[in-house]
N, C-alpha and C positions, 0 to 999 in steps of 0.2 A: 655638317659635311665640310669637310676641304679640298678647297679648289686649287689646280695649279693651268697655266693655260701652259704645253710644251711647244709648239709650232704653229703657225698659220698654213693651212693645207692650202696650198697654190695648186690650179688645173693648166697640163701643158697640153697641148697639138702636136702627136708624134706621129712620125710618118718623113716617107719619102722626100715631100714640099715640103712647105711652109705656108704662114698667112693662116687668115683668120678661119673660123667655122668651113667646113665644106671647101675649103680653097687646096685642102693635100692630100687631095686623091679620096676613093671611096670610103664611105668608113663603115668601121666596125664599132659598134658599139654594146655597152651591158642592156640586157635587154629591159623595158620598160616597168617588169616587176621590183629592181633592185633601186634600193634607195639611191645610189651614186648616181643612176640615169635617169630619176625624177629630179635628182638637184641640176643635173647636167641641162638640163631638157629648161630650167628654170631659167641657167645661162644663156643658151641659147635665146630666149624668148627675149633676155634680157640686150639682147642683140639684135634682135630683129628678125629672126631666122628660124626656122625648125629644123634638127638634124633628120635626115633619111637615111639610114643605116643600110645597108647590102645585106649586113650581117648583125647579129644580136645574139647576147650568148648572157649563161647567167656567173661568168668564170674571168677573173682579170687575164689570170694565166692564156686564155685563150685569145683576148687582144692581143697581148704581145706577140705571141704564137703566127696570128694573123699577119702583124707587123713586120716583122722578121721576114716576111716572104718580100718585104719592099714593093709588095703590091696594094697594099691596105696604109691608111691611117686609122688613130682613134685620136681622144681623148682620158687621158688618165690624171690623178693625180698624182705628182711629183714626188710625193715618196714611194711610188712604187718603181719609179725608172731605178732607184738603187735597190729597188730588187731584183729585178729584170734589166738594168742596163738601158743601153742606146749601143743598138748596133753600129758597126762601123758603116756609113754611107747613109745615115738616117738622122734625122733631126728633132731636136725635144725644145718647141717653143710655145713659150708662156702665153695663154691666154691676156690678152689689155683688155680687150672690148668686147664685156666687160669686163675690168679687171677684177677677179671674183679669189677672195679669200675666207676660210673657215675655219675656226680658233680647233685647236685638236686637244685635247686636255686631259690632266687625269684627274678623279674626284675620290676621296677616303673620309671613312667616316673620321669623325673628330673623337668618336666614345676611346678610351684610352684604358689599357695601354693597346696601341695598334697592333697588328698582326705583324710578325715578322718582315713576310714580301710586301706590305704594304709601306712599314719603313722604307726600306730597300727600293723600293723601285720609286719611291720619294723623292727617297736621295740624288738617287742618278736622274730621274726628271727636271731637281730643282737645279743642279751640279752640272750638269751637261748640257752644253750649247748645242741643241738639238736642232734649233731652227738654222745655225751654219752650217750646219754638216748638209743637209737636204739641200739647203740654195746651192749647193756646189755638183753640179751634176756630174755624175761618174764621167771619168777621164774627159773633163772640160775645167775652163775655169769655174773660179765661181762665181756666182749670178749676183747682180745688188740688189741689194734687200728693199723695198719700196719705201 
């Protein structure tokens, strides 16, 4: 197998406030079935805290959804704000404590000759500076790399 690491997934606090765990506003969270909110749930611990959700849903789409009403925070990971944005009047700050990152990567067999897309999406993994584009959050500067 071959490995390529393409970005370090950073967790941000989006919502109305700011500050750490629980500090901006209710949250919504994935509910406790899905892998994202047992790693989350890991962070938190790793804080000293447990999160208390209002709300839990098994759909990212649905956090932002919640968020957007500028009544909810959650937590997500930072490449999903450039899916979904940072509304205007709303803030996307990076989790410190703990500062929690996980390598995101792609793996392809080594047996040869590879698959076409497997090339191809090689390429652009190895070729593309993936992890700037993310640190730079839609319509904001961009962020420094740790």
């Amino acid at each position: 197998m071959n490995s390529y690491t393409v970005f370090q997934r950073r967790t941000y606090l989006r919502g109305p406030g700011g500050g750490g765990p629980g500090q901006a506003g209710p949250l919504c969270l994935l509910n406790e079935s899905m892998q994202g909110r047992r790693v989350l749930d890991d962070v938190f611990a790793k804080a000293g805290t447990k999160p208390t959700p209002r709300v839990e849903t098994d759909s990212v789409a649905a956090l932002f959804a919640h968020v957007r009403t500028g009544r909810w925070a959650s937590v997500v990971p930072h490449a999903w704000l450039h899916v979904f944005g940072v509304p205007h009047g709303m803030r996307a700050v990076p989790l410190v404590e703990p500062d929690w990152t996980v390598p995101v990567g792609l793996m392809t067999t080594s047996q040869q000759p590879g698959s076409v897309m497997a090339r191809a999406l090689t390429e652009v993994a190895t070729e593309t500076d993936v992890a700037a584009a993310l640190e730079r959050l839609p319509g904001g500067p961009a962020l420094p790399l740790a």
